[in-house]
C-alpha positions, 0 to 999 in steps of 0.5 A: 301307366295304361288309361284304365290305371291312370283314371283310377289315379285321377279319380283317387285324387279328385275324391282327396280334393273333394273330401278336403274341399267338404271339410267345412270352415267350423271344422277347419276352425275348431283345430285352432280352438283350446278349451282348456284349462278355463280361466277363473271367473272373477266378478269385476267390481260396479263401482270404478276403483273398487276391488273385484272378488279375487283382490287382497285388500291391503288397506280396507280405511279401518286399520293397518293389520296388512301392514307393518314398520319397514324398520321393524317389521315386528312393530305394527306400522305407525301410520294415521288411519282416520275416516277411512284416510290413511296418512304419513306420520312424519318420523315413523318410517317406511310401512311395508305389506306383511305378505310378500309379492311377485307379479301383480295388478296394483290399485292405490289412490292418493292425496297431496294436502291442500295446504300443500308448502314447498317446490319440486321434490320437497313438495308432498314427496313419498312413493309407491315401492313395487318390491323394497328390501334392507329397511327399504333403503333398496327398491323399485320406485313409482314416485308420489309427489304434487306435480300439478304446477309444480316444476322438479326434474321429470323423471322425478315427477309424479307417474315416474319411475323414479331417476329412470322412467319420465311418464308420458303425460303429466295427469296429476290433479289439484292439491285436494283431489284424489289422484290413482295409480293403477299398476301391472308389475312383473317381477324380475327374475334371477339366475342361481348364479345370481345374474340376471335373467329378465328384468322388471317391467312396469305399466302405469295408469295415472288417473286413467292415463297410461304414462308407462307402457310395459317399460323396464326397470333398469334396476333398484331406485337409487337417488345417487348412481345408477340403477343395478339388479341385485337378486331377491324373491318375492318382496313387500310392497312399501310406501314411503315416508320420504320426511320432507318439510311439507304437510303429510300425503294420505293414501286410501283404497289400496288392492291388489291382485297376485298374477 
């Protein structure tokens, strides 16, 4: 290459680099940029605890019309509405949302009666199925019990995946109080062959604290046995008349928002 070609190469190349060197940070920056599709605008609530605008309103404290009797879902639920309280009524059964749900946030809060009997799992017991089918006899548990001061296995207390996740902190207030469970719930997903494909994970916020954080569910809530999947859809979410001997739990202030 003769000196005339190979300044002409270099200039070439010097006038790449320098256009690549003007190239400012903004422009480098805005390659990386994405603009659309633009989320939703949702107007967050100014009271802690309170629905923002896109939440379904499963329990409003004046009737059950969002809910209906896991045993006959024909039937209205049965349970106690009273000054915007909603509580068990022992021997009625499982309550279960008519709408069913896959992916979503859950707000619920609940009361252990202060006049609370009983030890360990007899003790004010109910829970907060994420998804229930057959009646309720199968389903994924977060378990409501009076856990403040109050000994029982502990991935049986409150905040716990029941028999699978023990929570990271025992938060639970005193018999009386209102305690809060706010929750992300991803469904799991199945194959047509009816396997598995990804399993449910679950986080937990117990008045505030996290005690589950992105855990996996294992499978279906078994009292006795091992947990294990078996394929299902979209599924209600149910809350439990557990019948144990001690005075009725009460919920209120129940939302969610389908993700």
């Amino acid at each position: 290459m003769n000196n005339k070609k190979l300044f002409a190469f270099c200039l070439f190349l010097s006038s790449v680099f320098f256009a690549c060197a003007q190239e400012s940070d903004v422009e480098r920056s805005k390659k990386t940029e994405v603009w659309s599709p633009a989320p939703k605008m949702v107007t967050p609530a100014k009271k802690p605890g309170a629905p923002p605008s896109d939440a379904i309103i499963l329990f409003n404290g004046k009737n059950l019309d969002q809910w209906v009797s896991k045993n006959d879902t024909t039937k209205s639920a049965q349970w106690i509405v009273d000054k915007d309280v909603l509580t068990v009524k022992k021997g009625t059964g499982n309550i279960c949302t008519k709408q069913n749900f896959m992916d979503y946030q859950l707000h619920i809060e609940w009361r252990i009666p202060k006049n609370i009997t009983g030890s360990s799992q007899a003790r004010g017991n109910s829970g907060v199925f994420l998804g229930a089918w057959g009646n309720g006899e199968h389903g994924y548990e977060v378990q409501v019990l009076d856990s403040y001061k109050n000994e029982t296995y502990v991935n049986g207390q409150a905040g716990s995946i029941y028999k699978q996740s023990i929570p990271s902190s025992n938060p639970t207030l005193p018999p009386g109080e209102w305690n809060v469970y706010d929750i992300a719930w991803t469904a799991p997903r199945f194959n047509d062959d009816g396997s598995l494909k990804s399993p449910g994970m679950v986080t937990v916020f117990f008045n505030g604290v996290l005690v589950q954080n992105n855990v996996i569910v294992k499978g279906e809530t078994k009292w006795i046995g091992e947990p294990a999947y078996q394929k299902h859809g979209a599924m209600p979410i149910m809350l439990q008349d557990h019948g144990d001997p001690s005075p009725a739990i009460s919920f209120r202030n129940i939302w969610i928002r389908p993700l």
